[in-house]
MARPA-694494 format. One record per atom (N, C-alpha, C): atom name; residue in one letter; x, y, z; residue number from 1. Coordinates in steps of 0.05 Angstrom, whole numbers, plus 5000, padded with zeros to 4 digits. Layout:
N
 atomo residuo   px   py   pz num
    CA       A    X    Y    Z NUM
...
//
This chain:
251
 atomo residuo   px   py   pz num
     N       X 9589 2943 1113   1
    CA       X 9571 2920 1112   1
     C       X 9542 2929 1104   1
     N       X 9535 2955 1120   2
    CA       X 9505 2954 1100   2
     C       X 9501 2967 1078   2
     N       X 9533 2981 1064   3
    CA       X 9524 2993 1035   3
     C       X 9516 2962 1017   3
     N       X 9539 2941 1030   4
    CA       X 9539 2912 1016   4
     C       X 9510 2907 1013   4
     N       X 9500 2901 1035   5
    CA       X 9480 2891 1048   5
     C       X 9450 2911 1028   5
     N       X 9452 2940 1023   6
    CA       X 9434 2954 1005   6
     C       X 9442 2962 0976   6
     N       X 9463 2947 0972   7
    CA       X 9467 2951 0946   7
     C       X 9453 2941 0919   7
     N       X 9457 2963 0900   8
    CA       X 9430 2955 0882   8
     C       X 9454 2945 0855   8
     N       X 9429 2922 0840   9
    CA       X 9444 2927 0813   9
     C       X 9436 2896 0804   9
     N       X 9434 2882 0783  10
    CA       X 9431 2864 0767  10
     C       X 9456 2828 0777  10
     N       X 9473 2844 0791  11
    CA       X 9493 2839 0801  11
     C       X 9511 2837 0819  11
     N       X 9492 2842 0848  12
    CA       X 9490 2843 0863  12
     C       X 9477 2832 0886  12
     N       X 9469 2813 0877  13
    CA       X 9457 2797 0892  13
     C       X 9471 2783 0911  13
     N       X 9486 2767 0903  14
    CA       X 9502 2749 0917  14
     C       X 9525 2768 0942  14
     N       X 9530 2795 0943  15
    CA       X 9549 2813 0959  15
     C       X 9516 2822 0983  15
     N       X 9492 2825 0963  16
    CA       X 9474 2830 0988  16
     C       X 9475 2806 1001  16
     N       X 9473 2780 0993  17
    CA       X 9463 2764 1012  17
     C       X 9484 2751 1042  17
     N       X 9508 2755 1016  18
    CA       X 9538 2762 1039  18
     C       X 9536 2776 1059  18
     N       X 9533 2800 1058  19
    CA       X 9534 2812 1079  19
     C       X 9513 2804 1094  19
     N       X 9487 2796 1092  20
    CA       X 9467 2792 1113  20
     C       X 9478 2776 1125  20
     N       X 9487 2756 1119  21
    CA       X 9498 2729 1132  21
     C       X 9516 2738 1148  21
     N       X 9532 2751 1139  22
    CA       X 9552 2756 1161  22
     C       X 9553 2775 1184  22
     N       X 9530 2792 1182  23
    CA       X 9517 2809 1193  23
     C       X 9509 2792 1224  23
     N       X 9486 2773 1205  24
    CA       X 9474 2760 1225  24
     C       X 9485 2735 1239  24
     N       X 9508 2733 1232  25
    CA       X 9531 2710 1244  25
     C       X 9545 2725 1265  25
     N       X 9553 2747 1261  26
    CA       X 9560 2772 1280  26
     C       X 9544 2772 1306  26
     N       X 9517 2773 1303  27
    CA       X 9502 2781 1315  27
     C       X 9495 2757 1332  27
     N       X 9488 2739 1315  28
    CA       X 9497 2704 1335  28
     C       X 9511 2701 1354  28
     N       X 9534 2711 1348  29
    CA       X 9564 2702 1366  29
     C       X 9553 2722 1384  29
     N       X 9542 2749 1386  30
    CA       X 9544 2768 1413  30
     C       X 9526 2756 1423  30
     N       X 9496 2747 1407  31
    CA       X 9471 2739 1433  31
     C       X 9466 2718 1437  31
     N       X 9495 2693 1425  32
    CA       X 9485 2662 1442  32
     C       X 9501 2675 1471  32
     N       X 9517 2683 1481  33
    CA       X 9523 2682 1503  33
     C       X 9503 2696 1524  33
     N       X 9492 2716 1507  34
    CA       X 9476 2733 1524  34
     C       X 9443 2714 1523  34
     N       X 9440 2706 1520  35
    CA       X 9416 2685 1511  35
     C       X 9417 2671 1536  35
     N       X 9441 2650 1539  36
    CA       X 9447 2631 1555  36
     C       X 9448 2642 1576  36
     N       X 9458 2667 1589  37
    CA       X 9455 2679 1611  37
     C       X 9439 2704 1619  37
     N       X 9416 2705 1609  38
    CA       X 9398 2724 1622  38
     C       X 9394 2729 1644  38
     N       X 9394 2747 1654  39
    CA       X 9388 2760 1686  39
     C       X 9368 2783 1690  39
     N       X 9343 2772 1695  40
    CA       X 9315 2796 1690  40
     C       X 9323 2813 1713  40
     N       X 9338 2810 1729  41
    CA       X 9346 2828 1747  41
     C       X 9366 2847 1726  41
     N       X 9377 2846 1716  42
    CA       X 9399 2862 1705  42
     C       X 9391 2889 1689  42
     N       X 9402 2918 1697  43
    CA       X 9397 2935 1694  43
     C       X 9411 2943 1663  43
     N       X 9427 2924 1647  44
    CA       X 9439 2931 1628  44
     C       X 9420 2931 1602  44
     N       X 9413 2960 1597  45
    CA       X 9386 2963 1575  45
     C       X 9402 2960 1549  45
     N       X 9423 2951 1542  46
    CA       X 9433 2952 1508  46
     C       X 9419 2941 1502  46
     N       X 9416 2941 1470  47
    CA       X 9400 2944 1448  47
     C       X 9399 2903 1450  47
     N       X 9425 2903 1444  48
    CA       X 9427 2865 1447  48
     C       X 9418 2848 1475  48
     N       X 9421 2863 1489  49
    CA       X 9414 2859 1518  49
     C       X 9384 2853 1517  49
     N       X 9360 2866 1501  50
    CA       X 9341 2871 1515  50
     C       X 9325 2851 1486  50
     N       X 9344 2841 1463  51
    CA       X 9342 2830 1444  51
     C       X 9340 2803 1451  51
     N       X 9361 2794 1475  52
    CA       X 9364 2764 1474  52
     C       X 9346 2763 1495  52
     N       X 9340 2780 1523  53
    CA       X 9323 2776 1537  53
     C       X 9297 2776 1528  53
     N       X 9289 2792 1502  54
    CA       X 9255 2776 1499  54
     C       X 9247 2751 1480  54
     N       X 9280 2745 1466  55
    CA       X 9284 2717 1455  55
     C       X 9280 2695 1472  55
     N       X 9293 2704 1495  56
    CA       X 9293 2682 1520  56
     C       X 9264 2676 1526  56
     N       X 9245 2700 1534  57
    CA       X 9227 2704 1538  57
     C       X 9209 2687 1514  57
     N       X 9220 2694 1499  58
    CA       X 9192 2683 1484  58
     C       X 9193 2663 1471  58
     N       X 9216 2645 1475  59
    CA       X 9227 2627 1457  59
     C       X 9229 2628 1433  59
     N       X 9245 2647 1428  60
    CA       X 9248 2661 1397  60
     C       X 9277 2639 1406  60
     N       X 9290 2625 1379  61
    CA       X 9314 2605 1366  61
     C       X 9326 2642 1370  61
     N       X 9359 2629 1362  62
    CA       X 9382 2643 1368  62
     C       X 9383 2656 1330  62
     N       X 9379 2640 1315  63
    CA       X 9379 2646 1293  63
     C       X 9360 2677 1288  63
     N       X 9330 2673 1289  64
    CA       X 9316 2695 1292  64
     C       X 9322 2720 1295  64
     N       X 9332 2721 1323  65
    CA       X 9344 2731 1347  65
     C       X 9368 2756 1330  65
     N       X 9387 2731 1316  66
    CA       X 9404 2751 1298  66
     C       X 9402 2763 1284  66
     N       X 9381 2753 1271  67
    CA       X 9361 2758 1245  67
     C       X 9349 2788 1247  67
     N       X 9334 2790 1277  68
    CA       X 9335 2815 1276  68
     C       X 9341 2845 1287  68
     N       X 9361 2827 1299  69
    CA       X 9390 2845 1309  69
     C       X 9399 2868 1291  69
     N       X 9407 2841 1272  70
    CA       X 9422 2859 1238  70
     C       X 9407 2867 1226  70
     N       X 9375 2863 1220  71
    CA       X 9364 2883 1212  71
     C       X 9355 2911 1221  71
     N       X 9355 2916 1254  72
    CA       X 9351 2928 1269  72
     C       X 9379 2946 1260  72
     N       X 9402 2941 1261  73
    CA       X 9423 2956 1262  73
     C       X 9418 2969 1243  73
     N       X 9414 2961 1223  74
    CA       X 9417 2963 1186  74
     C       X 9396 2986 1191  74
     N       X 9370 2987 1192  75
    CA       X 9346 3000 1191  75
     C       X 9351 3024 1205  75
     N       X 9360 3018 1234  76
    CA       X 9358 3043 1254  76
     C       X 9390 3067 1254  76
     N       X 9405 3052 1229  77
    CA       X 9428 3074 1216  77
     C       X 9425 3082 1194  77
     N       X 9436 3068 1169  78
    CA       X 9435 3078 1149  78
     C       X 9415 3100 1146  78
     N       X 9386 3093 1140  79
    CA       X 9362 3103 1141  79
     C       X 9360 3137 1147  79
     N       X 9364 3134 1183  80
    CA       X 9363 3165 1191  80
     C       X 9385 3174 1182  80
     N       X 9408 3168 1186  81
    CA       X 9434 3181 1173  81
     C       X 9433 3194 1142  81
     N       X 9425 3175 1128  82
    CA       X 9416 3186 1101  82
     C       X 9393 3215 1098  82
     N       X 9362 3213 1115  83
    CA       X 9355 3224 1126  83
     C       X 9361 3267 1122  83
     N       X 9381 3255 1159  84
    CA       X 9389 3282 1165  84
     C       X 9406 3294 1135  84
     N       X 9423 3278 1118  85
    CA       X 9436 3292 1098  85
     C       X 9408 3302 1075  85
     N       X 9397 3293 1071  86
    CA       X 9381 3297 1051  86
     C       X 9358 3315 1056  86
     N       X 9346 3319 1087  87
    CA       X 9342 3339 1101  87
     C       X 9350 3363 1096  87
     N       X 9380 3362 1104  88
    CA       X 9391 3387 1108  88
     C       X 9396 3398 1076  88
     N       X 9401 3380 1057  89
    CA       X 9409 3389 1029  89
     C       X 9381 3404 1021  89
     N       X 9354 3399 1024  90
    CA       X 9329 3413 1020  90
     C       X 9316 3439 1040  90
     N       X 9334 3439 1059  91
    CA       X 9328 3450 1080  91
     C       X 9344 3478 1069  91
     N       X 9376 3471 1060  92
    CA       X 9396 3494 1046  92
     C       X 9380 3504 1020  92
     N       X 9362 3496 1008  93
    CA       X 9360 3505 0973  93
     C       X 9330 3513 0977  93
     N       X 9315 3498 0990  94
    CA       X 9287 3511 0986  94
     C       X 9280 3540 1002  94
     N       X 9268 3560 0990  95
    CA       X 9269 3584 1005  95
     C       X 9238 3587 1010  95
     N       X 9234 3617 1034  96
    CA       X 9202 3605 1031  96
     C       X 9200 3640 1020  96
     N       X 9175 3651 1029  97
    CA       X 9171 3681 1004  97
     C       X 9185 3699 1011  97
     N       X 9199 3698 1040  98
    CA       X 9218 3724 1040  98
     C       X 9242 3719 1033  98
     N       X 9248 3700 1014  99
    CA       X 9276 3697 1011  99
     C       X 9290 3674 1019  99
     N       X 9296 3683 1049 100
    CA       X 9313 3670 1069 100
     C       X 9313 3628 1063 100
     N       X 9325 3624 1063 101
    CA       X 9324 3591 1060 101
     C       X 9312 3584 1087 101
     N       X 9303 3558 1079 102
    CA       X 9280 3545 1097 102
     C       X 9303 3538 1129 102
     N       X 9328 3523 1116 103
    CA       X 9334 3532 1145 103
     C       X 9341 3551 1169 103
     N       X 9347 3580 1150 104
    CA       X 9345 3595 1170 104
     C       X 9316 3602 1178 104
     N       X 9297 3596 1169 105
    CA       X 9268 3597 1179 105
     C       X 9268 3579 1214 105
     N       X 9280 3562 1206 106
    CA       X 9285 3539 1229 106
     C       X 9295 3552 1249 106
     N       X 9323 3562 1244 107
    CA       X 9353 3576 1263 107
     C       X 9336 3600 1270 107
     N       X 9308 3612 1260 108
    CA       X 9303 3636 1276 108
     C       X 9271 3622 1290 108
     N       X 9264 3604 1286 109
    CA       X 9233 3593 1296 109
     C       X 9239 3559 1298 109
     N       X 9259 3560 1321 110
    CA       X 9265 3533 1325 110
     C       X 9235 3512 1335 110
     N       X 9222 3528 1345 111
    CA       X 9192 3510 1347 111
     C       X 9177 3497 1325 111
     N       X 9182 3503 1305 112
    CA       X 9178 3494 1280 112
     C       X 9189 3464 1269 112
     N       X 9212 3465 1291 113
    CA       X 9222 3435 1283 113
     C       X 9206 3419 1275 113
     N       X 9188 3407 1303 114
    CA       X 9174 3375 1298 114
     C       X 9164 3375 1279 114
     N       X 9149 3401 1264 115
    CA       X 9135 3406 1241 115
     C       X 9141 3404 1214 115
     N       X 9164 3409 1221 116
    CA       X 9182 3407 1195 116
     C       X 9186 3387 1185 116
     N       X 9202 3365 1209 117
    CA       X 9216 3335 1201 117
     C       X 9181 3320 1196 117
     N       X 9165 3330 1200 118
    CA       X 9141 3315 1184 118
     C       X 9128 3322 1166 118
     N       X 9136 3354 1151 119
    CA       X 9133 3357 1125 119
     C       X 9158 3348 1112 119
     N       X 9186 3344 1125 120
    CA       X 9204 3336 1104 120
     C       X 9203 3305 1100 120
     N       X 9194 3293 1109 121
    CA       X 9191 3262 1115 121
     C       X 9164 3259 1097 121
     N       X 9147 3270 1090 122
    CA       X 9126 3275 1077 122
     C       X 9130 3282 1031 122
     N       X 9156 3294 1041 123
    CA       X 9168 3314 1012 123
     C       X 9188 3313 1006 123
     N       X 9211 3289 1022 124
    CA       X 9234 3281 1014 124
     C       X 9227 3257 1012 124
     N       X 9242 3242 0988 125
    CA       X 9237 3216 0985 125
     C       X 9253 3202 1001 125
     N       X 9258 3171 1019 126
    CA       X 9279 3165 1027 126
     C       X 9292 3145 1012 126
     N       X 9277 3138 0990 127
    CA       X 9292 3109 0981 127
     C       X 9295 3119 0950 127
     N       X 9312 3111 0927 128
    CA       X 9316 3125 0902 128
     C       X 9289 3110 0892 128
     N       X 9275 3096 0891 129
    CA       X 9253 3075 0873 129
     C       X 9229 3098 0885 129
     N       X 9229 3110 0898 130
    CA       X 9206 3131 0910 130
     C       X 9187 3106 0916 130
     N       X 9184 3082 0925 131
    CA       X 9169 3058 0944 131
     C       X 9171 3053 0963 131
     N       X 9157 3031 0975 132
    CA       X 9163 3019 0992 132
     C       X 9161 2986 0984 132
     N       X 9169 2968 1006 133
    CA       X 9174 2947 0996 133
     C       X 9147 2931 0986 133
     N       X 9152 2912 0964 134
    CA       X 9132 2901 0954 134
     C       X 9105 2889 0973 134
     N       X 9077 2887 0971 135
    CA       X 9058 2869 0981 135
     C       X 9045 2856 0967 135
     N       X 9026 2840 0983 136
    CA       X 9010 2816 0967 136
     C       X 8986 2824 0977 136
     N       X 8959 2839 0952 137
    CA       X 8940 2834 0962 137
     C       X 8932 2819 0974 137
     N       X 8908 2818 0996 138
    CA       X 8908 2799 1026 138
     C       X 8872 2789 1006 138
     N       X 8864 2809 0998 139
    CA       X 8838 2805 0976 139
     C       X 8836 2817 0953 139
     N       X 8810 2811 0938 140
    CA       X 8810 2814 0911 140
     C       X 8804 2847 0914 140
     N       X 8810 2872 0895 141
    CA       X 8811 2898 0900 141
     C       X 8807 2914 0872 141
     N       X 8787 2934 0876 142
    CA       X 8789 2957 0854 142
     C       X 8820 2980 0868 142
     N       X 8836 2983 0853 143
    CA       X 8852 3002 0866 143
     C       X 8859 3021 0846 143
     N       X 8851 3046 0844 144
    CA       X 8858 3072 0819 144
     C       X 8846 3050 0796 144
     N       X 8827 3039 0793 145
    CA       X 8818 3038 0759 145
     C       X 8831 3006 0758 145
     N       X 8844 2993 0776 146
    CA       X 8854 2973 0769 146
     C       X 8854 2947 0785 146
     N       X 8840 2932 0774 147
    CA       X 8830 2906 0792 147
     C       X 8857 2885 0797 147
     N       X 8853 2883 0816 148
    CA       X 8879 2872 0833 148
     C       X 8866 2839 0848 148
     N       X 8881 2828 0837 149
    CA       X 8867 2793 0851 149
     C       X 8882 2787 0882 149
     N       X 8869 2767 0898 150
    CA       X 8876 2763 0919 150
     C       X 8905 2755 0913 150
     N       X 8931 2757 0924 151
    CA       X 8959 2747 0925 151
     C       X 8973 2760 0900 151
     N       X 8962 2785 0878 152
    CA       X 8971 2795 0866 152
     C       X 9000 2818 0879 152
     N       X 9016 2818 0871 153
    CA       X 9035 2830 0883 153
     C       X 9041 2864 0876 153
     N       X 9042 2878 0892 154
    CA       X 9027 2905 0888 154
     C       X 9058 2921 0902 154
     N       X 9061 2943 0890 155
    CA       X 9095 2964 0899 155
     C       X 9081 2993 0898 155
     N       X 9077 2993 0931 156
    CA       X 9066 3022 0928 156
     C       X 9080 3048 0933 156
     N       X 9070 3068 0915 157
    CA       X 9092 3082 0916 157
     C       X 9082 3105 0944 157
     N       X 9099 3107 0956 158
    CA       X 9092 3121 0977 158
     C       X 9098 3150 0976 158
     N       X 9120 3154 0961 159
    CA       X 9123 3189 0955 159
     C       X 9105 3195 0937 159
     N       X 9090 3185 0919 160
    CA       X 9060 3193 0905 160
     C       X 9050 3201 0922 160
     N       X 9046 3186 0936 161
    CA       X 9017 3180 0954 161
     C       X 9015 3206 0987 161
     N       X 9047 3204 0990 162
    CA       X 9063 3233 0997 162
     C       X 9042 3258 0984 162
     N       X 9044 3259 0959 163
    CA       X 9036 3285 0947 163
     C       X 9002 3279 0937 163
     N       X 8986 3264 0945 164
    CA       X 8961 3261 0935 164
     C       X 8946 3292 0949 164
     N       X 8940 3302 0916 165
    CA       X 8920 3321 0922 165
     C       X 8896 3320 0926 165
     N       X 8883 3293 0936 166
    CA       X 8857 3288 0948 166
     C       X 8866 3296 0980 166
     N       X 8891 3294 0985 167
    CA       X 8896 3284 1018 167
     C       X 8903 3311 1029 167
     N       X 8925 3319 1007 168
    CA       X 8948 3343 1015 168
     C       X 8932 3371 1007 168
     N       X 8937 3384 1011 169
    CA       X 8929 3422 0999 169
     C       X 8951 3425 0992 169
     N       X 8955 3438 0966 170
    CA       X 8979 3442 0950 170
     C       X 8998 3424 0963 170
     N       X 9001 3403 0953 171
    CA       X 9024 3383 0961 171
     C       X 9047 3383 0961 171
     N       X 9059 3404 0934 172
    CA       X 9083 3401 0928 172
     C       X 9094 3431 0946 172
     N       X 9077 3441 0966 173
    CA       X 9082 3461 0982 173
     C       X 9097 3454 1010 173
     N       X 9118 3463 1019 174
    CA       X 9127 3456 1037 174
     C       X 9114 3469 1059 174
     N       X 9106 3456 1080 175
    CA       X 9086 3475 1102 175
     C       X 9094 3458 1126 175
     N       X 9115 3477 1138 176
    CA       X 9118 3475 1162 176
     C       X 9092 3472 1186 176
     N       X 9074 3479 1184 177
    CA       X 9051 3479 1203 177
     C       X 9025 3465 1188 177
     N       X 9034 3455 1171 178
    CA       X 9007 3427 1156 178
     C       X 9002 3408 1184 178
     N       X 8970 3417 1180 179
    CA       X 8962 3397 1196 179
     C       X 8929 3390 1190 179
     N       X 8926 3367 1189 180
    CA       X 8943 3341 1196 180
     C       X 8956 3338 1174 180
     N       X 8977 3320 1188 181
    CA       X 9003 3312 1167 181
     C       X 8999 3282 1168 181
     N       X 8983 3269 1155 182
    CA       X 8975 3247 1153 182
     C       X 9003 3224 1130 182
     N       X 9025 3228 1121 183
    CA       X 9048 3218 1111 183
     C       X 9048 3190 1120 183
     N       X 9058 3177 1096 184
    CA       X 9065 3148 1097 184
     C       X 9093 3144 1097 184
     N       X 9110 3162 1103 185
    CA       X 9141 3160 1107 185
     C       X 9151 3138 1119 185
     N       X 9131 3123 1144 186
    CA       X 9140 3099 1159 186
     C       X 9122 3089 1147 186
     N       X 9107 3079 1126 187
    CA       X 9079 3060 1131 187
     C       X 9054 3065 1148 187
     N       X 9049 3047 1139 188
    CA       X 9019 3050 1165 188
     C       X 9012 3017 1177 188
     N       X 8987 3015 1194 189
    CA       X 8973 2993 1195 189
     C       X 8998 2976 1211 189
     N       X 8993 2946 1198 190
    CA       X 9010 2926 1211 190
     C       X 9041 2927 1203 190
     N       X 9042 2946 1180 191
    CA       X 9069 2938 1169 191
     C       X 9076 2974 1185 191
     N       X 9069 2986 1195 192
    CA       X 9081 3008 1203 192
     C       X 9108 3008 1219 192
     N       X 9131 3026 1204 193
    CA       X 9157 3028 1218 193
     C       X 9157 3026 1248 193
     N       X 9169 3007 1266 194
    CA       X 9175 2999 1289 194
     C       X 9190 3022 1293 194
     N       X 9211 3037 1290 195
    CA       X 9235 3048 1293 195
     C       X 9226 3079 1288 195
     N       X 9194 3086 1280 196
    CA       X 9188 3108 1279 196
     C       X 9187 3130 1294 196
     N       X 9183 3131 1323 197
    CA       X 9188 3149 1350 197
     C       X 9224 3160 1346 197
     N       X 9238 3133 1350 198
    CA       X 9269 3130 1350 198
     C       X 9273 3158 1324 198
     N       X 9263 3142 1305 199
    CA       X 9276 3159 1276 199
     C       X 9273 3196 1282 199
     N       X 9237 3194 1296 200
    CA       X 9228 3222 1292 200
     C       X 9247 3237 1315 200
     N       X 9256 3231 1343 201
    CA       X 9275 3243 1358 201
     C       X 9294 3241 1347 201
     N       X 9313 3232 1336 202
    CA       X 9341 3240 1329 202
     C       X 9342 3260 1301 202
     N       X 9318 3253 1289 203
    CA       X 9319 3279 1264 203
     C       X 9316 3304 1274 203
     N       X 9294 3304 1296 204
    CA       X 9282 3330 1306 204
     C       X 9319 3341 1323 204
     N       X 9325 3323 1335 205
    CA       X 9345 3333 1356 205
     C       X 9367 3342 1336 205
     N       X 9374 3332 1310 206
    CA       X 9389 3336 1292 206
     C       X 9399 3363 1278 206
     N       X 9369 3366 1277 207
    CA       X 9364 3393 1265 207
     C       X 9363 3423 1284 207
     N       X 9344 3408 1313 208
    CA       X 9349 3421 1337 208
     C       X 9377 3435 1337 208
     N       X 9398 3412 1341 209
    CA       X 9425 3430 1353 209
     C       X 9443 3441 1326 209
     N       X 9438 3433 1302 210
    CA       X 9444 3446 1281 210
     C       X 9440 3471 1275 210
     N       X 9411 3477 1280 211
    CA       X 9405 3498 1270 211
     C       X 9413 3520 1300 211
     N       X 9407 3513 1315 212
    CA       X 9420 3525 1341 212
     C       X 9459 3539 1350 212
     N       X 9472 3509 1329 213
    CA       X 9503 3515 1329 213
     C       X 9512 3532 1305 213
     N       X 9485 3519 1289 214
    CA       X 9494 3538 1258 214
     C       X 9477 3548 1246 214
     N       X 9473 3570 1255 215
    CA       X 9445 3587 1252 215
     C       X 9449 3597 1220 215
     N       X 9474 3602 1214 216
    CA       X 9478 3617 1180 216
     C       X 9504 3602 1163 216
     N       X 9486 3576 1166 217
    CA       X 9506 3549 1147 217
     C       X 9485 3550 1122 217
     N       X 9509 3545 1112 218
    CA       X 9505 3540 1072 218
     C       X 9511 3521 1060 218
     N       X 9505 3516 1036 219
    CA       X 9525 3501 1019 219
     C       X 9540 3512 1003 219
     N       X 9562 3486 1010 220
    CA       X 9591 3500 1002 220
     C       X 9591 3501 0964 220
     N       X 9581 3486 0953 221
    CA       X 9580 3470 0939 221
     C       X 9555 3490 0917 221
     N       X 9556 3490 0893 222
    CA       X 9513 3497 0877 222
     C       X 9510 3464 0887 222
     N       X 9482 3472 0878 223
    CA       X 9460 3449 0892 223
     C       X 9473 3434 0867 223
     N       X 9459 3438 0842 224
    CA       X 9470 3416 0819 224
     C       X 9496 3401 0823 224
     N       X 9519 3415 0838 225
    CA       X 9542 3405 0842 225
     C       X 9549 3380 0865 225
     N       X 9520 3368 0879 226
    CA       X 9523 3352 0897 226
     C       X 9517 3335 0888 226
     N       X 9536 3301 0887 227
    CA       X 9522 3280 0880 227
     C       X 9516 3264 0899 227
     N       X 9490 3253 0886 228
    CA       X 9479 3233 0901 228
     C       X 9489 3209 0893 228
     N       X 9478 3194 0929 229
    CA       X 9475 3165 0931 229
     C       X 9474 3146 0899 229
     N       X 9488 3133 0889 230
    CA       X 9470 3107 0872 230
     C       X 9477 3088 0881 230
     N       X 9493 3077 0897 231
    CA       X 9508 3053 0902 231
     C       X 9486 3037 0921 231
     N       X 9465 3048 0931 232
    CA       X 9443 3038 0946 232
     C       X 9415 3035 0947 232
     N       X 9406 3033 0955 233
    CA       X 9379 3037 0946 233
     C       X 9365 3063 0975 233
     N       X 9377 3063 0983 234
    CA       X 9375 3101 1003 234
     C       X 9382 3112 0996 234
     N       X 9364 3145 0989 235
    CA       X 9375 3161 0980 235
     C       X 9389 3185 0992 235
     N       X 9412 3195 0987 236
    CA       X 9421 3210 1008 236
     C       X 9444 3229 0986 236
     N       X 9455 3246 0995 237
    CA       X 9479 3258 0985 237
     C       X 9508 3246 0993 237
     N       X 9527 3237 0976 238
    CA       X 9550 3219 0984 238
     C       X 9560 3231 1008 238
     N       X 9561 3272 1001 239
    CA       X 9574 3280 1008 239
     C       X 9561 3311 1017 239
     N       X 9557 3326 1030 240
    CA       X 9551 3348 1045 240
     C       X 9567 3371 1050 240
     N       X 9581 3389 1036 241
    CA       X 9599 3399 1046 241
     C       X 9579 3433 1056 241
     N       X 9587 3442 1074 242
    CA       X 9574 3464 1086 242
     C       X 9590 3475 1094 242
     N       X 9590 3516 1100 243
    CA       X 9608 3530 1105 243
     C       X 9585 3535 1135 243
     N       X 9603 3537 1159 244
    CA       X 9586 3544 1182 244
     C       X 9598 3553 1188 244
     N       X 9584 3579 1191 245
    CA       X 9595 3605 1215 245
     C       X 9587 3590 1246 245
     N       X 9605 3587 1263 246
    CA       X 9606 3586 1287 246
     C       X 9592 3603 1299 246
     N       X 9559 3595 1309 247
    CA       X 9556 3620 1330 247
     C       X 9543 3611 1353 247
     N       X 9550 3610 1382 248
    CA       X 9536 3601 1396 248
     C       X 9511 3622 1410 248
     N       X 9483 3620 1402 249
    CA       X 9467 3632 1419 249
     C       X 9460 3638 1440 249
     N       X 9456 3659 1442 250
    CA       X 9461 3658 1479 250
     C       X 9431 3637 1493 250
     N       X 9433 3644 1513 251
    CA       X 9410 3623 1524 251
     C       X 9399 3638 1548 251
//
């Protein structure tokens, strides 16, 4: 449902809008019941649980409610899932000066994590258009040389803006210990990713017990030989194949 639901193409319209619908008809049927019976006493924190209780709360309609259920689902999987593969495929091929690939840099200086998933979130693209979703100037604007009217509609590219050498020191450098890491990977301001804390723990923890279980994993595969994602508009590798030596570290 959410390849349906992100699928790109001229012709495709009508299978995205399918799936939302049915997504959020799904999502209806689980939180009119839960809607109708809220219990602020109730210790049950699921995701839908705590969805229909601030609907209830706030008189958010049941429609809404589903509305952003299924986008919540949609956003807080595909996304990181894609992510960790596309992570780890840059993590296998980029080396740093002694050789060694960046993730065994990781598997021997696991403190380096948090550092990392915010230079790779910074220097991997996540979406194939290298953007984010369209806006409407809010006012009239000089922006790079180009005057922009109030409600003109503006697609900014965020992996540019990723590598701006006003912002970055050598940008196209991977630097585990850049700081500040000032990245628009979630947005910023009012439109900033909700789901951003969520995203940054499961990448970090991802890579955490990866590089921990598989301290001298490879690809199975040459890099040229991996295809990517097109069927979506996330970019990711279809497919990941890796040879891992089993080693558990001692502790």
């Amino acid at each position: 449902m959410g390849d349906l639901f992100l699928s790109t193409g001229a012709d495709r319209a009508a299978d995205n809008e399918r799936a939302m619908l049915e997504m959020t008809a799904y999502m209806a049927g689980r939180l009119g019941g839960l809607m109708s019976d809220v219990d602020p006493a109730s210790e049950d924190v699921g995701l839908l649980s705590v969805i229909a209780a601030n609907a209830v709360r706030r008189q958010t309609g049941l429609e809404e409610a589903a509305l952003l259920a299924a986008s919540v689902v949609i956003a807080g999987w595909e996304t990181t899932a894609a992510a960790i593969g596309g992570f780890l495929f840059r993590l296998l091929t980029a080396r740093e000066q002694g050789g060694d690939t960046l993730y065994r840099l990781l598997a021997a200086q696991p403190h380096r994590i948090p550092g990392a998933v915010e230079e790779l979130l910074r220097t991997t693209p996540g979406t194939a258009f290298e953007s984010a979703q369209p806006r409407r100037a809010a006012r009239e604007v000089d922006l790079g040389g180009v005057r922009l009217r109030a409600g003109d509609l503006v697609i900014p590219a965020v992996d540019r803006a990723n590598r701006d050498p006003d912002v970055f020191e050598d940008p196209e450098h991977i630097d585990f210990q850049r700081t500040p890491n000032h990245h628009l990977a979630f947005g910023g301001g009012p439109h900033v990713c909700l789901g951003a804390p969520l995203a940054r723990l499961e990448l970090t923890t991802a890579l955490r017990e990866l590089t921990r279980r598989f301290p001298d994993a490879r690809l199975h595969h040459a890099p040229h030989d991996v295809v990517w994602n097109t069927a979506t508009s996330i970019r990711h590798p279809v497919a990941l194949w890796l040879d891992l030596a089993h080693q558990e570290p001692e502790r």
